[in-house]
N, C-alpha and C positions, 0 to 999 in steps of 0.2 A: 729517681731512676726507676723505667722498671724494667720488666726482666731481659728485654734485647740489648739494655745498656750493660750487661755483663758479657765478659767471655766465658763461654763453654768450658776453655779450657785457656790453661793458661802456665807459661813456665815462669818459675821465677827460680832465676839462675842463682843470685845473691844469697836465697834463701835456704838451697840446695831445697827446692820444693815443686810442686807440681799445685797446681790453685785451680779447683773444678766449684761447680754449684752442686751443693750436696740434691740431689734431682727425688731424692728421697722423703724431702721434705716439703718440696712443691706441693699443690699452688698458695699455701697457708706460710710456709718461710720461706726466704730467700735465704740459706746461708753458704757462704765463701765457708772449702775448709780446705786446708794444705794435704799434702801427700807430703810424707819421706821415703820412709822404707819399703822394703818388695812386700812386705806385707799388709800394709796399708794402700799401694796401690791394688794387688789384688784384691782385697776384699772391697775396694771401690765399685773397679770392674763386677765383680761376681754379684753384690750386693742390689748393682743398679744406681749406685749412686753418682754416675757415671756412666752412660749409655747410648747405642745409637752407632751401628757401626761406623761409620768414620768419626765421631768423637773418641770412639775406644781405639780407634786405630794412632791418634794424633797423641792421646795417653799412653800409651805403648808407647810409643817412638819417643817421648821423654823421657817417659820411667827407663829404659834399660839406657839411653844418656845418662840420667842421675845416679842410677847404680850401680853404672862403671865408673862415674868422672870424680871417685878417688881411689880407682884401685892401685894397688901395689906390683902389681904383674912386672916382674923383672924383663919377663921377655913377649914374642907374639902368642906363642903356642900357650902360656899361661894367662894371656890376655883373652885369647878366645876359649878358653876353656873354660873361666869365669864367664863370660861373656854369656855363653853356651846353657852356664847353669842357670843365671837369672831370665834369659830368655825361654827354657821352657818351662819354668813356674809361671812367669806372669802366662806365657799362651794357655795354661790350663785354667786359666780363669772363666772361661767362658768357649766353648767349643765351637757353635754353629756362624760365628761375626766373623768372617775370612779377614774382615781390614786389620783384626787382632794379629793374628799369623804374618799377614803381609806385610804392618809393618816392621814387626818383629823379623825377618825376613830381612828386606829392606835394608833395615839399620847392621844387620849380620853382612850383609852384602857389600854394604854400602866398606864398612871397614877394613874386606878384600881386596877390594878392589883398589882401595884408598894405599893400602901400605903395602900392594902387588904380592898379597898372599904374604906378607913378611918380611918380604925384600928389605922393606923400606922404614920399618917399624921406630918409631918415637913416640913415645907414649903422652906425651902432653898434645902434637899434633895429633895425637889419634883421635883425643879425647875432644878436642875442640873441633875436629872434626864429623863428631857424632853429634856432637848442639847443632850442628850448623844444617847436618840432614836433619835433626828432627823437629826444625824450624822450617825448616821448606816442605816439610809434611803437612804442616798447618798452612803455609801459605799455599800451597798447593791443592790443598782442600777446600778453600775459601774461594780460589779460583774456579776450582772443580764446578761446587756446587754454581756460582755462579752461571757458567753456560750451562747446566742443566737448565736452570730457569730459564735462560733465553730458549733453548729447545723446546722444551716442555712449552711454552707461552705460547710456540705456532701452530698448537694443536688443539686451543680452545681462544673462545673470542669475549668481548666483554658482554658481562652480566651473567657468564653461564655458572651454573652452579656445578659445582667440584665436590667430592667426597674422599675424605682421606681417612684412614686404619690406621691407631698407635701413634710413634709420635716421630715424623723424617722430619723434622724440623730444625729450626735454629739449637737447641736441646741436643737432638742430636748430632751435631756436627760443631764446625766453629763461625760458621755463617749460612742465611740463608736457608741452611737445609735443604733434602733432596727431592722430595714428592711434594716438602713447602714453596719453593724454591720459585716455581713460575706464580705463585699467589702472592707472595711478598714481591713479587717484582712487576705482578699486573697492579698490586696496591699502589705503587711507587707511579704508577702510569695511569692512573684513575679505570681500571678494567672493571673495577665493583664486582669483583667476585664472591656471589652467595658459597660458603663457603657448611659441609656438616661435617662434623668432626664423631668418629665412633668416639664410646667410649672406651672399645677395649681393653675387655675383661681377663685375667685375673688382676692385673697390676694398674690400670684405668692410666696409660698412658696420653690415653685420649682426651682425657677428661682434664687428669690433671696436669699434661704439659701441654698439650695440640692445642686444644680449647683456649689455656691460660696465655700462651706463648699469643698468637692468632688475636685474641684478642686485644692485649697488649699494643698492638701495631696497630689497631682500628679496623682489623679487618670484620667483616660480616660475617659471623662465626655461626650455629648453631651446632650445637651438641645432644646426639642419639644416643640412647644403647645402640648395643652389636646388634641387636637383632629388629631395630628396624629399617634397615636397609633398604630391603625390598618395599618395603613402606614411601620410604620418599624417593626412591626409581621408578616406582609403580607410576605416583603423580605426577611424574617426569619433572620433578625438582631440580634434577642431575645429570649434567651435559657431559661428566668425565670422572673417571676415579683415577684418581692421582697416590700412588702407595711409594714408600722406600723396600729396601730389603736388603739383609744382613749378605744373603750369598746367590748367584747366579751360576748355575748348572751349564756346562759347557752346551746342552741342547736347547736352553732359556728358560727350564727350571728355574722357581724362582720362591728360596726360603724367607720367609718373612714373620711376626708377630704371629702368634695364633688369632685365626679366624679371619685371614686374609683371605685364604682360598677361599671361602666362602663369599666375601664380599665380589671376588673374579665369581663366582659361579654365578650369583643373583645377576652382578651385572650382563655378562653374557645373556642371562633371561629376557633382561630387558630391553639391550641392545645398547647398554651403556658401554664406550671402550673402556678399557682399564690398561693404565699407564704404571708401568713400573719403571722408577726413577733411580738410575743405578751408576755411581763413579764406576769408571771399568776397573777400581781397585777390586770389587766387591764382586766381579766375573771372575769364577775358577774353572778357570779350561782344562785342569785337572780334573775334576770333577765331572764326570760324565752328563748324569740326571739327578733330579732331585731325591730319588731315594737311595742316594750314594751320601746327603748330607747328611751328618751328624744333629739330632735334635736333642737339643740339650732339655733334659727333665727338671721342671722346679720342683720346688718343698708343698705339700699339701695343705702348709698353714695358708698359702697366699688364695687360695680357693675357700676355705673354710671358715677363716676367722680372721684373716690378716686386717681387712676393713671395717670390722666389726666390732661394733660394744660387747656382741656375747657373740659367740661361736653362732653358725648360719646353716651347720650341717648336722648330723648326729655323731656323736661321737665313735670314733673308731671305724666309718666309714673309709673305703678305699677310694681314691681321688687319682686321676689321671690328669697330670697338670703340664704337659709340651709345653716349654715357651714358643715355638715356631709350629708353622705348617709349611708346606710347600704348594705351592701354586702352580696347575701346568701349562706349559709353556703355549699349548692349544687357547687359553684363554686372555693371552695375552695382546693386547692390539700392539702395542709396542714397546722397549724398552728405551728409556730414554738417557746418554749419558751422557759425557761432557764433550765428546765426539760426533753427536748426531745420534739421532733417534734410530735404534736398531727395528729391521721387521722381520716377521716370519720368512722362511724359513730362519730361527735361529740358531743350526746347526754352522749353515752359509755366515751368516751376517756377520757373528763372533767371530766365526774363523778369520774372514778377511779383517775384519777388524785391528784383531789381533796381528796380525799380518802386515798390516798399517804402520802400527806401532813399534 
């Protein structure tokens, strides 16, 4: 097997468990490990061991399924009250990934609506009622990402070479993936896509899942640092840049990996587009602009010394470690979701969208 013959994510009801690829260990182990409790899903989430907004999103939606599906709640108002508590510890696990919130959301919603605010309450149908949504989270992701790919595909032709940031990959979702999505599916279709993968630094998402994943499948991989981007744009290597991203600004603001902006700013230079590939879960219309998004701060060992045999810094240096940047919305040629490829103006585009929907 290798690594696209697993799932992402995975429920296993029998086990009262939740079964991810520990992503932490990539691309040197493959290992299956179970979730039970709210604390062990959290520190999945939080750790990385587990990642990619609509993978964390499809992990949510089970965890607070398994967290509820043996409460004791006599009645409704004590079933959401529980409900209530386990869903805002797992959402603190991770701040800037809206499909975390959403489907947390979701699954709170989904329960309202389900037992008409209480009316109708039975607690075994409630409970099997929450598996049942947060299996359709998954297979709705899985479809998701699919049309993205087929969008995403009519906007590059075969043999062009593609450049992707981090990792929107099979990795990060449960199929597919979002900014992978038209390269595994031009694979599928002989498009022979040259394909460079950053490395993206501090955490080398790039390296060690985009790369590994990509290759995997046969596709024509090559792997850069961050920083020579503008190096293979320059020799016009690069017909398109294809990114994911965790949260999408009601103006098309668009949160992403750190040192995405950057790869939108180079390509812009060169006149490469840059595609942002996004489920509309992952649009907060709430959310004004992107400096309304929360950017979640890692730990300064992951800059310092996390990949290292001996520390790479001086000691007792002060480290500025953003997981994300935001990209603006001025640099973006399009967004692509499972609805059609959004264009500027995206103040318009999202609205009606939304609208649509």
């Amino acid at each position: 097997m290798n690594i696209l013959d697993y799932e992402t994510v995975a429920l296993l009801d029998d086990k009262d468990a939740i079964q991810i690829i520990d992503q932490t260990l990539l691309p040197g182990t493959t290992k299956l490990i179970e979730l039970r409790t709210a604390k062990e899903i959290w520190d999945a989430i939080y750790i990385l061991q587990v990642r990619g907004a609509p993978a964390i999103g499809v992990t949510a939606g089970f965890g607070i399924y398994l967290l509820m599906k043996h409460s004791k709640a006599k009645d409704y108002d004590a079933f959401m009250a529980e409900l209530a508590e386990h869903k805002a510890y797992l959402d603190s696990s991770r701040p800037t990934a809206v499909n975390l919130s959403w489907a947390l959301n979701r699954m709170e919603q989904h329960v309202r609506e389900y037992t008409a605010d209480g009316a109708k309450f039975e607690l075994k149908a409630v409970i099997e009622e929450m598996r049942a949504e947060s299996e359709r989270i998954k297979a709705e992701d899985i479809d998701v990402c699919r049309r993205i790919g087929e969008n995403g595909l009519t906007l590059v032709k075969k043999g062009d070479g593609i450049l992707t940031h981090c990792n929107a990959g099979q990795l990060a979702t449960c199929k597919y993936g979002t900014a992978t999505a038209p390269i595994y599916l031009g694979q599928e279709r002989g498009y022979n896509f040259r394909v460079f993968a950053d490395e993206t630094r501090p955490l080398l998402q790039g390296a060690r899942l985009t790369a590994f994943e990509l290759q995997s499948a046969g596709v024509d991989v090559t792997l850069i640092c961050d920083n020579m981007s503008a190096s293979v744009m320059q020799k016009g290597w690069v017909n398109a840049v294809f990114v994911g991203c965790d949260r999408v600004a009601a103006n098309g603001d668009t949160a992403n990996k750190i040192g995405t902006s950057v790869v939108a700013t180079v390509a812009a230079r060169y006149g490469v587009p840059f595609y942002v590939c996004a489920p509309t879960s992952t649009i907060d219309i709430n959310t004004a602009t992107g400096s309304d998004i929360n950017i979640e701060q890692r730990k300064p060992q992951e800059v310092t010394s996390m990949w290292y045999k001996e520390p790479m810094a001086p000691e007792g240096v002060k480290v500025y470690n953003p997981a994300f940047d935001v990209t603006d919305h001025e640099l973006i040629a399009g967004i692509v979701t499972e609805d059609g490829i959004l264009r500027p103006p995206y103040t318009e585009s999202i609205k009606k969208l939304f609208e649509k929907k």
